[in-house]
VOGU-3710 file (C-alpha; in Angstrom, 3 decimals, decimal comma):
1> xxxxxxxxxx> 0,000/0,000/0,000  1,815/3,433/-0,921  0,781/6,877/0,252  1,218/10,050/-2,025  1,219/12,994/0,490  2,311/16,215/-1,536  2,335/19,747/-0,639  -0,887/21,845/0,488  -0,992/23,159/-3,120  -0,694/19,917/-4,451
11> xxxxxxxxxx> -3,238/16,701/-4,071  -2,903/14,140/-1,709  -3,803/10,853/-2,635  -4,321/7,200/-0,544  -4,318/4,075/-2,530  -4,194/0,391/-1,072  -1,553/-1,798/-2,544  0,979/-2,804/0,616  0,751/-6,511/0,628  0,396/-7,208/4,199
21> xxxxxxxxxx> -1,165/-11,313/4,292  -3,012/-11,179/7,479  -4,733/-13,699/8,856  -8,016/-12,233/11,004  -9,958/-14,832/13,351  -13,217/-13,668/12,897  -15,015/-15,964/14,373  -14,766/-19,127/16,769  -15,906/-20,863/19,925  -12,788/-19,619/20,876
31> xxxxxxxxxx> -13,727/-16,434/22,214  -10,098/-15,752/22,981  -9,208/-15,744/19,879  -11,723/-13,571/17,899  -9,862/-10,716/16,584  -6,252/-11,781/16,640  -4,768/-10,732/13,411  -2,166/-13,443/12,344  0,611/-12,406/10,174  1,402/-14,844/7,201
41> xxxxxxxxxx> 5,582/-15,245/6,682  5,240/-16,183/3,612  9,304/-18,319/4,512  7,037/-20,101/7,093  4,410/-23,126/7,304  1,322/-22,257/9,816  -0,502/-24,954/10,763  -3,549/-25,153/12,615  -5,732/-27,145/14,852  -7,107/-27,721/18,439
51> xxxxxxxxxx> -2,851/-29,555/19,658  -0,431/-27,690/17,246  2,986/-27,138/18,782  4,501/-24,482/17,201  1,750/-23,073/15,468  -1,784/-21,812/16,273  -4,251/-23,792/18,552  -7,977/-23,423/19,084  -10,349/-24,007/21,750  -12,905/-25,555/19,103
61> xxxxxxxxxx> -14,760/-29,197/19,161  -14,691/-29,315/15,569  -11,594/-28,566/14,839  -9,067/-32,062/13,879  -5,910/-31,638/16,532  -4,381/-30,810/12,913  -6,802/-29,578/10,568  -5,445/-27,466/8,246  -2,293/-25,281/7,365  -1,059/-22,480/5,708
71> xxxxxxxxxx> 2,065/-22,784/3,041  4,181/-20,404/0,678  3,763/-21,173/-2,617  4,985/-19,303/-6,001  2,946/-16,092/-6,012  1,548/-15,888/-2,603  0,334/-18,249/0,142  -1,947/-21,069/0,138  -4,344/-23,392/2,149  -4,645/-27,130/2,166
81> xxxxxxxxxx> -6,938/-29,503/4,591  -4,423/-31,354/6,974  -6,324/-34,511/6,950  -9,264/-33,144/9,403  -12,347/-34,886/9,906  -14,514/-32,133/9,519  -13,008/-30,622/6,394  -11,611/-27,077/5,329  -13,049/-25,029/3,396  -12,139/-21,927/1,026
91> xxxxxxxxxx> -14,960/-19,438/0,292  -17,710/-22,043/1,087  -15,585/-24,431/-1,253  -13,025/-27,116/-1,140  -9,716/-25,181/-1,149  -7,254/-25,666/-4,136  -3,460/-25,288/-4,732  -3,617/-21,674/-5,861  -2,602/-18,580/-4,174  -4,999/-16,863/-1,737
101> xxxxxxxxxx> -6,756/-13,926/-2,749  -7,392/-10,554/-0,664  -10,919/-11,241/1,766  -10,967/-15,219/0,999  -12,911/-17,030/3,650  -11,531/-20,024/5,397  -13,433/-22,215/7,491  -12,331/-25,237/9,630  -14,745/-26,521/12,246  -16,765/-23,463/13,944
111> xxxxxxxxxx> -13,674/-21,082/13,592  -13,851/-18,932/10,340  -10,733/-16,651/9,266  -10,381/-13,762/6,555  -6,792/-13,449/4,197  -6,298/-9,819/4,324  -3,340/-8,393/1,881  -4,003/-5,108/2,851  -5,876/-2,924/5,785  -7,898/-0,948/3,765
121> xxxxxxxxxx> -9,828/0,986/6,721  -6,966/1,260/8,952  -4,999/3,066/5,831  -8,036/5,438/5,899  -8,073/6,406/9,987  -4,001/6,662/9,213  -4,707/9,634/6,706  -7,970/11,392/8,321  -5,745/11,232/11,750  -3,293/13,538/9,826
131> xxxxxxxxxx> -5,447/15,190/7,626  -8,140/15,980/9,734  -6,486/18,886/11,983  -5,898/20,835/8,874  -7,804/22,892/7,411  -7,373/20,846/3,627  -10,944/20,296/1,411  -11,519/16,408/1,724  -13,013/14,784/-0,799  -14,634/10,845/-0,229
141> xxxxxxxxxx> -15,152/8,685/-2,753  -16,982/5,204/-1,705  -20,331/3,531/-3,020  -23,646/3,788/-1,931  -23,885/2,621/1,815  -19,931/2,989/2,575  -20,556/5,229/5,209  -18,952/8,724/3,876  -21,195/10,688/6,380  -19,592/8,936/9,449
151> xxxxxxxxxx> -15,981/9,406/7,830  -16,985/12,940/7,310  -18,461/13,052/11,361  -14,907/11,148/12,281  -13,072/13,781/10,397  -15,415/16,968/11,920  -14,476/15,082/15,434  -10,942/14,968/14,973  -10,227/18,412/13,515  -10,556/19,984/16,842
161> xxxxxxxxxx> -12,993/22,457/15,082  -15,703/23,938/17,907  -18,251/25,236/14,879  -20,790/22,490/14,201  -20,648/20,054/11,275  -23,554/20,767/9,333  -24,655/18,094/6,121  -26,296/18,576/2,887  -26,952/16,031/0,291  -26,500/18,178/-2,971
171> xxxxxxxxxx> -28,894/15,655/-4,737  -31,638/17,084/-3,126  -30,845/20,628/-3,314  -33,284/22,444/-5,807  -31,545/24,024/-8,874  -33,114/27,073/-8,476  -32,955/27,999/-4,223  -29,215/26,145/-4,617  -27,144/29,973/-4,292  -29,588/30,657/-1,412
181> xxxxxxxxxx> -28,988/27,594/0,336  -25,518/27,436/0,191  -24,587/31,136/0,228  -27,659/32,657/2,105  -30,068/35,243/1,411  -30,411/39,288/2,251  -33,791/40,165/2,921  -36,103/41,091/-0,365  -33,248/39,219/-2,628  -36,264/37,303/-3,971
191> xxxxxxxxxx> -40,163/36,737/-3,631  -40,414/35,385/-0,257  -37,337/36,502/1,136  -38,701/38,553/4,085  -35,731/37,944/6,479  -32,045/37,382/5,748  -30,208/34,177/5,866  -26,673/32,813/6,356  -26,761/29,971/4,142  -24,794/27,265/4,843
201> xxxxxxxxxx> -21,353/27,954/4,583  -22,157/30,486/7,560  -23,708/27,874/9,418  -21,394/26,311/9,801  -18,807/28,985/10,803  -15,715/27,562/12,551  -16,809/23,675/11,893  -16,844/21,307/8,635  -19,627/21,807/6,084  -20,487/18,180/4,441
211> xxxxxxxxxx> -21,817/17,972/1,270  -22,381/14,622/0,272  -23,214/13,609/-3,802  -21,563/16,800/-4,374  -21,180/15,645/-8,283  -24,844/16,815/-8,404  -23,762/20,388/-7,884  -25,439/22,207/-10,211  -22,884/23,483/-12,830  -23,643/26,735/-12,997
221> xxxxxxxxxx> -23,418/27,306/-9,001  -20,295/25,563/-9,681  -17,909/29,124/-10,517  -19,057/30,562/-7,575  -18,356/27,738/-4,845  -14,770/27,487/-6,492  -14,219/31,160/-4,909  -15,814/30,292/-1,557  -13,143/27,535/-1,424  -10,316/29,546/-2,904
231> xxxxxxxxxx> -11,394/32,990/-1,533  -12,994/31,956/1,916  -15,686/34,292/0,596  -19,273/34,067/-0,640  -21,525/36,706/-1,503  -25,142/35,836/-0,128  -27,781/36,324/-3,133  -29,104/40,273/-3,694  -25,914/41,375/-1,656  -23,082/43,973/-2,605
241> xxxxxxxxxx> -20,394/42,430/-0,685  -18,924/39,256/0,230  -18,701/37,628/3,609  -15,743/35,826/4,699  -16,638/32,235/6,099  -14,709/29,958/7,646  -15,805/26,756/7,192  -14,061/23,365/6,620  -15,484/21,505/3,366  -15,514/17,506/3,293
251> xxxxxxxxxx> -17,547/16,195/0,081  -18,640/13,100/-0,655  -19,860/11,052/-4,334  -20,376/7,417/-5,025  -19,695/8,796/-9,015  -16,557/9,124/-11,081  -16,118/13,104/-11,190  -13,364/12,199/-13,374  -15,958/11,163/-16,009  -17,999/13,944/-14,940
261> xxxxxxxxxx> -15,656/16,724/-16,192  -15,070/14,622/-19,322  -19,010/14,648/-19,736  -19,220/18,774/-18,478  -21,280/18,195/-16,085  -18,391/18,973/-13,776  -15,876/21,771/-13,794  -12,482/20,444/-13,770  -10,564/23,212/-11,626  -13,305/23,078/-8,977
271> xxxxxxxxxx> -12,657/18,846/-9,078  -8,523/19,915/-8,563  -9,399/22,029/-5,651  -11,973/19,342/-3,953  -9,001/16,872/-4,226  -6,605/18,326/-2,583  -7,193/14,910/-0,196  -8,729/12,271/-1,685  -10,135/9,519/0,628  -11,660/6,176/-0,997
281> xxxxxxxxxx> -13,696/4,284/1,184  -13,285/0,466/0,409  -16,647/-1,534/0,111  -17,993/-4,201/2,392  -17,010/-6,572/-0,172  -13,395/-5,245/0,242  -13,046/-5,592/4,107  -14,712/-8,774/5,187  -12,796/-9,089/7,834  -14,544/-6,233/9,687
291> xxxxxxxxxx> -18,454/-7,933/8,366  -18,865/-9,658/11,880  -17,088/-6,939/13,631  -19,599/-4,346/12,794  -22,498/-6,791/13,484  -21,451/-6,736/16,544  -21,297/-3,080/17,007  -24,724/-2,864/15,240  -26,270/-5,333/17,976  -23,573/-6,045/20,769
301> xxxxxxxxxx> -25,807/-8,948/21,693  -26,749/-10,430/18,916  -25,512/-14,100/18,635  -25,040/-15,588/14,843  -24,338/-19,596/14,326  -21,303/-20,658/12,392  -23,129/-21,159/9,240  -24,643/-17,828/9,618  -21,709/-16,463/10,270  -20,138/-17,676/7,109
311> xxxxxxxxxx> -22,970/-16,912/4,841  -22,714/-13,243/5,852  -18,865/-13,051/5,259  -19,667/-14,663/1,859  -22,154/-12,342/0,942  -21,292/-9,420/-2,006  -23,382/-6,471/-0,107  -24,515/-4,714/-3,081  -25,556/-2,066/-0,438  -22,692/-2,228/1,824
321> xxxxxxxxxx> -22,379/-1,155/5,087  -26,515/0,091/5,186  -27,710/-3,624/3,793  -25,861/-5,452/7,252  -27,128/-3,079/9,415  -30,358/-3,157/8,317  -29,903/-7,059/8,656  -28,379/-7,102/11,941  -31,044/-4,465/13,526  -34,253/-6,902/11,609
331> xxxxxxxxxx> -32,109/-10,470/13,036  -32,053/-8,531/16,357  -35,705/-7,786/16,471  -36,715/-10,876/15,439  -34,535/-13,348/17,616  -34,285/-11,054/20,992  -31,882/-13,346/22,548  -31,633/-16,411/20,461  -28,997/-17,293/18,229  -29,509/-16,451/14,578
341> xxxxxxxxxx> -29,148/-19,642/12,549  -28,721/-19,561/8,492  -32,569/-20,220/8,035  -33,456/-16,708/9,495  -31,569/-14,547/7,444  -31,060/-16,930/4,071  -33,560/-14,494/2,236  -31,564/-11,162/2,606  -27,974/-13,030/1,461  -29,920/-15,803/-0,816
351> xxxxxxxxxx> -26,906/-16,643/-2,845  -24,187/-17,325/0,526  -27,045/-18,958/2,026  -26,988/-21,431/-0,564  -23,580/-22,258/-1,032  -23,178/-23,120/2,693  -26,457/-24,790/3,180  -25,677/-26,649/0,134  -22,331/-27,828/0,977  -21,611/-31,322/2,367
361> xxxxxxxxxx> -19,117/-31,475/4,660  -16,827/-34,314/3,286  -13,563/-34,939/5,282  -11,344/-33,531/3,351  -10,641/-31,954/-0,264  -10,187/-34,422/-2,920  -6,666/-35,931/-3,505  -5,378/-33,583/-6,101  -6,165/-30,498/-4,436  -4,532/-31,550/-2,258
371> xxxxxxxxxx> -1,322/-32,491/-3,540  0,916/-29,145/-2,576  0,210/-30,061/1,551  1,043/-33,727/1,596  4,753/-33,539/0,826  4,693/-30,717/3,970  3,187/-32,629/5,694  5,173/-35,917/5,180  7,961/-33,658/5,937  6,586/-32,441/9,168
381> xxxxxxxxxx> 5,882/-35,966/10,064  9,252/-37,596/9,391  11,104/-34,732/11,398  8,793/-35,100/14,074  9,560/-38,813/14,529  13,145/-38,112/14,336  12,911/-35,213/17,256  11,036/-37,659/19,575  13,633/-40,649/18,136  16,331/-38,413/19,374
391> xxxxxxxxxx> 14,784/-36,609/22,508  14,697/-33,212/20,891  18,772/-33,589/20,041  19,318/-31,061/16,875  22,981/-32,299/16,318  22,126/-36,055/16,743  19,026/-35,284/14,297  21,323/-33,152/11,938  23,979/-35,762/12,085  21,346/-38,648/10,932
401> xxxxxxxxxx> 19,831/-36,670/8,326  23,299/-35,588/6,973  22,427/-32,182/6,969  24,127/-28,770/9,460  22,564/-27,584/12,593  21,146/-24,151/10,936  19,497/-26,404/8,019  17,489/-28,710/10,584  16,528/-25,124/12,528  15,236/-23,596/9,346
411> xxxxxxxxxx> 13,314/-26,477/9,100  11,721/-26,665/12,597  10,987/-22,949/12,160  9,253/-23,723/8,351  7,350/-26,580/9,916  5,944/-24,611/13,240  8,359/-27,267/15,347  10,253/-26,713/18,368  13,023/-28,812/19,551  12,412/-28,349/23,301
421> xxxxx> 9,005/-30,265/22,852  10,697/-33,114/22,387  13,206/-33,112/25,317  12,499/-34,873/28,559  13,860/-33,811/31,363
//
């Protein structure tokens, strides 16, 4: 993931491209657990199961003492079934030899984990943490359901700002009261104009003024809110003189403005000056490993099953963010203090609901998907036997194998071993 921060005259930009291979428990019997973010070596061998030595056990009935394990391959990391009796599974499916892929869904027993190859909300909080106590335009870019007004409230929050933070969605500002709206109003500028107002930009006078959809601006306002940004000036309609205002701008669209200008619906210096910052809010789809997380947030008590839990973190969310609460706050409702099994919400997330209702759960993938874990495993086994052979003796193990003392230790690190295990006193 690389970071573009420029000058204040110049655009700063956040993209997502660090490859960081996390592991996220997400969910488990294994309360414990739930949250821990595992880093994937991508040198190293993780295996997993309810006894691993060396690599990462869990408190779940379901789980084979070694179930499944994680592997460098060419091009990334991989997952392969270690023999379990309850099976593994990759994205409601048997998992294969190829590489993992960012948000992939692994399931062994009741315990479900998310691949993450890069922390696309944290990389936001990094930037608004810096960004916000300036006084920068911000512009957010995220679909439908993302949650750009919170970002925008987190950003108001963190600016230290003591004016209020005052929304608008600019898609439902009509063409022609648009100036007045934004701008305000002296008294007799128009029919019906028996008082004066501020508009908003007064409103919200030492704070953050939001305008979310602002790609529905109307184009001809367009000219003059390019001054109140440049000029910290607007001049309220049927007045002489500006007023200075000193407001903070965050905007918001779920459209490409880019496209807009090409189009003219959109004036291409006013787009340079809103993207002076330029946040892009990832969607649901993009951070599953937060889906349960903010279930939870939505109904702290709520209680999902396994296979509930998995059909959610399988789910697209065309809607993002909006379409699980409105789930979660329906489930809640609904079940009071019951668990919520797959049957109750199967016809909001029909499509995930299928695939793991549909699934049998078969021991283990077929043969030849399996084919890149057996020779680690074979491996692990035969240096196992020859650790407990030799009562955890490296040299004596080194010296049988015909290999140095920092070979066999690369191995028992690669293989999630530890020699001590093996010693008796």
């Amino acid at each position: 993931m690389s970071d573009t921060v420029k000058t204040s005259d110049e655009s700063m930009a956040m993209s997502s491209r660090r490859d960081e291979c996390t592991l996220s428990v997400v969910f488990s019997p294994d309360a414990a657990l739930v949250g821990r973010r595992i880093p994937l070596n991508r040198s190293q061998t993780l295996f997993i199961g309810r006894e691993v030595a060396g690599g990462l056990s869990v408190n779940d009935a379901r789980m084979s003492k070694q179930h499944l394990l994680f592997a460098s391959v060419k091009g990334g990391v991989t997952c392969a079934d270690a023999g379990s009796t309850n099976g593994t599974f990759l994205n409601g499916l048997h998992p294969s030899s190829n590489p993992l892929g960012h948000g992939d869904v692994i399931r062994a027993g009741d315990t479900l984990f998310v691949l993450s190859l890069r922390d696309m909300m944290g990389e936001v909080q990094r930037v608004v943490r810096m960004v916000a106590p300036t006084t920068f335009p911000i512009l957010v870019q995220g679909e439908t359901g993302t949650g750009k007004e919170l970002l925008a409230r987190a950003i108001h929050e963190q600016s230290g700002r003591e004016g209020p933070l005052v929304p608008l969605n600019c898609a439902t500002l009509p063409r022609e009261l648009a100036a007045a709206e934004l701008f305000g109003y002296v008294r007799g500028a128009f029919s019906g104009a028996t008082n004066a107002r501020p508009g908003l930009f007064r409103a919200a006078a030492g704070g953050t003024l939001f305008l979310d959809e602002i790609g529905d601006l109307p184009l001809e306002l367009q000219p003059a809110f390019l001054r109140a940004l440049e000029e910290r000036k607007v001049r309220p309609v049927g007045a002489d003189q500006e007023v200075a205002v000193d407001a903070r701008l965050v905007a918001a669209t779920h459209v490409d403005l880019e496209d807009a200008v090409r189009m003219n619906t959109f004036r291409a210096d006013l787009l340079a000056r809103l993207a002076h910052v330029v946040l892009r809010l990832p969607a649901l789809r993009e951070r599953r490993s937060d889906v349960l997380a903010l279930a939870r947030e939505f109904s702290p008590g709520l209680r999902f099953s396994a296979n509930a839990a998995e059909a959610l973190l399988l789910w697209h969310w065309p809607r993002n963010v909006r379409e699980l609460r409105a789930l979660v706050e329906v489930a809640a409702l609904a079940k009071r203090d019951e668990v919520v099994n797959l049957r109750d919400i199967r016809d909001r997330i029909p499509g995930a609901a299928e695939r793991v209702q549909n699934r049998r759960s078969e021991p283990s993938a077929p043969p030849g998907e399996r084919a890149e874990a057996s020779p680690l495993l074979e491996r692990r086994e035969r240096l196992q036997a020859l650790f407990e052979a030799h009562r955890g003796n490296v040299s004596k193990v080194a010296e049988e194998l015909g290999k140095p003392r920092a070979q066999v230790y690369r191995w028992l690190k690669a293989l999630g071993l530890d020699a001590d295990q093996f010693r008796k006193g």
